[in-house]
Structure formats: structure tokens, C-alpha cells
N, C-alpha and C positions, 0 to 999 in steps of 0.2 A: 388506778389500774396498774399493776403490775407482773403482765404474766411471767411466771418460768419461762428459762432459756428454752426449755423442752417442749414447753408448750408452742412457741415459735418458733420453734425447728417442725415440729407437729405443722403447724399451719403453713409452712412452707412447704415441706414435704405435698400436701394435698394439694397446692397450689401448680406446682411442678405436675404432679397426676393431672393438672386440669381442671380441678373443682372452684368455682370460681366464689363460690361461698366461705373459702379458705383467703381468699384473697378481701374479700370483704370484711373480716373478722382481721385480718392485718391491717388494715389502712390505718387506724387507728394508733395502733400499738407500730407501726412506723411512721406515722407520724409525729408520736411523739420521742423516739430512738433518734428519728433525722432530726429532731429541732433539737437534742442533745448534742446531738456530733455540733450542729450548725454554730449554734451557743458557743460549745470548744471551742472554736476554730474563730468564730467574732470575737469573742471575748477576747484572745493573742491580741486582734487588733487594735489599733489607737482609736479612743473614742472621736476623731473628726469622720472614721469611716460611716458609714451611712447604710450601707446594706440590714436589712431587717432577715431577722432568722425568716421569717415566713419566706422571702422571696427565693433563699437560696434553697430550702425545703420542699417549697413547690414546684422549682425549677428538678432538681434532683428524683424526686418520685414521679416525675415527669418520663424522666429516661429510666427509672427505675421497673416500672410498668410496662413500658415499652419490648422490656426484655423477651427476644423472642425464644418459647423453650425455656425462662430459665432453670437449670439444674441445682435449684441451691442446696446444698451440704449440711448448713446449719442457720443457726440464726446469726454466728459469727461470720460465716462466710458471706451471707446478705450484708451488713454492715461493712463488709472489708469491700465490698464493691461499692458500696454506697461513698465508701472517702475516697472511692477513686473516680466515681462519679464528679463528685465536690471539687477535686482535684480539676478535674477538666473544667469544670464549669468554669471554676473562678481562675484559671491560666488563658482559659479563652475569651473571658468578660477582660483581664488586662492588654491582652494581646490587640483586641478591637479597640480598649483605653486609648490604647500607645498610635495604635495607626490612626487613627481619628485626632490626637492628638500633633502628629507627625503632621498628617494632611493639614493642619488647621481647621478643620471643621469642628461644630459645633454638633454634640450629642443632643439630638432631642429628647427632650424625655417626657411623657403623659403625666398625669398629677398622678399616677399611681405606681410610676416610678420611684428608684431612688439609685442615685449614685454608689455603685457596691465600695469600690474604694478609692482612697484617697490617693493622687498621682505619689507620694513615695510608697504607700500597699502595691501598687501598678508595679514600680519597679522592684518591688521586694520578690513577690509573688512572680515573676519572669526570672529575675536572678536564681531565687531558689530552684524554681524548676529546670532551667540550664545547668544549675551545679548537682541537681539530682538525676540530672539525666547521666551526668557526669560520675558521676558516685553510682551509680546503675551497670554502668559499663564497666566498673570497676570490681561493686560487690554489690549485686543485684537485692541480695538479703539484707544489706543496712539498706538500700534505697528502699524497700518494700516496708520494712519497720518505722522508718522516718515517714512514707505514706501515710501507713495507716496512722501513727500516733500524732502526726500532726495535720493533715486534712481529714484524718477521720475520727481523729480526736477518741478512739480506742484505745484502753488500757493497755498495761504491759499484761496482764493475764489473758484479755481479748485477745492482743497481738500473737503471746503465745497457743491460743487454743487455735486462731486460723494458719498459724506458719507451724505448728506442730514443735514446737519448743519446750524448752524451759523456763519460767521467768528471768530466772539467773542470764540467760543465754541470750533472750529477747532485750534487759536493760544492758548487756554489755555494746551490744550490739548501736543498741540508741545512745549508749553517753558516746562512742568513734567515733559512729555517722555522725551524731552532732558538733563536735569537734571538728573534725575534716569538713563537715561541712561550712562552719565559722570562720575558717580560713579559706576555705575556696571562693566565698562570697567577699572576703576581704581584699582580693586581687584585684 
């Protein structure tokens, strides 16, 4: 399956209207967009990580559903929420890493668990999001491009269709940030 962008702008639109049979003809067709972004963003990681696409996926149209009202745009603009969704998820799974860690405590975990990342992913993913808070305050437009193309794992053409760009404009943007960002993390 692979619907048109339009066709998933279509069933968001009705969904937004309240038709909930719009939302059931999505589940699918976001489920499998989330296990793409998911994919992106694991794959960056080092094979010792442990997180399975399903859990971060699941956990994310979790809060994706939950949306009260929401008014989505497109099918770009679902997605661009969706890796700031991920974004959060996976800054607050390190952030509990590190304090449970700090504490000494041991994480339990059910057999149906898994370990999302390895303690240097802990402190990568906390450093990054310090220095992009940091780049945010600075130039809110690179820290929103680096968002989306790196927790949401969105193309420079996605990127450009939800920030209203140019490609040109959107990759200039992502080789600075990513620059400035490589040195802010090096301090």
C-alpha cells in the first residue's frame, strides 16, 4: 500500500472534521510512515541499542491519537509532529536512563521490554537536545530542520514542504546546523 500524499491529507482532513472512519483508514498508512521515521532514526544508532521499531511506534501513535482537535494541514504536517513526538519520547526515556542511573537503581523491565538505548545513546541524545535547545534560541529555523530531518527522519523535500522552503534553502540550512551543532557537542 501506498497512498498519495493527497490521499492522506484527504483522510486527515476528515479526521480533523471528526469522522472517525478517516482515522481508521489511517492507522495503517501511519503505521507504517511511523515505523519509517522509527527505522531512520534507529538505524543512526549503534547496533548495541536495543529499542525495536514497534515499541517507539507504539509508544508515539499513542500520543499521536490522543491529539485533542487535532487541526492537521497535511500529511507533511502530521509527520512533522510525529518527530517531535519521537523527539520527546526518546529525550525522556534518557533523561529517566540517567536519573535511575545517578540513583543507582535498577530498571526493571517485563520480558516485553527492551532497553531503548545504550548509556553513550543516553548521553548523546541529552547532549544533542541541550545543544539544540541551544541552536533554537539562536536560529529557531536550523533547530526545526535538524528536528525534523533527524528525529523525524523527513526528507529535505518533506522538510521543505512543512517549513514552506525551498530545497536549496532547507539543505543550506541542515549542513550550518549540523556544523554548529558538531562543535557545540565537542565542548
Amino acid at each position: 500500500m501506498n497512498p498519495s500524499h493527497a490521499h492522506i491529507t484527504e483522510l486527515l482532513a476528515s479526521w480533523n472534521d471528526g469522522d472517525e472512519t478517516s482515522l481508521e483508514a489511517l492507522v495503517p498508512i501511519v503505521e507504517q510512515e511511523l515505523s519509517r521515521i522509527a527505522r531512520n532514526y534507529l538505524r543512526r544508532e549503534s547496533p548495541n541499542g536495543s529499542l525495536m521499531t514497534a515499541d517507539l511506534i507504539n509508544e508515539a501513535y499513542i500520543k499521536l491519537i490522543k491529539q485533542r482537535k487535532p487541526q492537521w494541514q497535511n500529511r507533511s504536517h502530521f509527520f512533522a509532529v510525529s518527530s517531535i513526538i519521537i523527539r520527546r519520547i526518546l529525550i525522556n526515556h534518557a533523561r529517566d536512563r540517567s536519573v535511575a542511573k545517578r540513583a543507582g537503581s535498577a530498571v526493571l523491565l517485563n520480558i516485553d521490554e527492551v532497553e531503548i538505548m545504550s548509556s553513550e545513546q543516553t548521553a548523546e541524545v541529552l547532549l544533542l537536545d541541550e545543544s539544540l535547545k541551544s541552536l533554537e534560541s539562536l536560529d529557531p529555523l536550523k533547530a526545526r530542520v535538524v528536528e525534523l530531518k533527524y528525529f523525524g527522519g523527513l526528507s529535505v523535500t518533506e522538510i521543505a514542504d512543512v517549513m514552506k522552503l525551498s530545497g536549496a534553502v532547507v539543505n543550506r540550512h541542515w549542513k550550518l546546523a549540523r556544523a554548529w551543532l558538531a562543535r557545540e557537542m565537542k565542548k
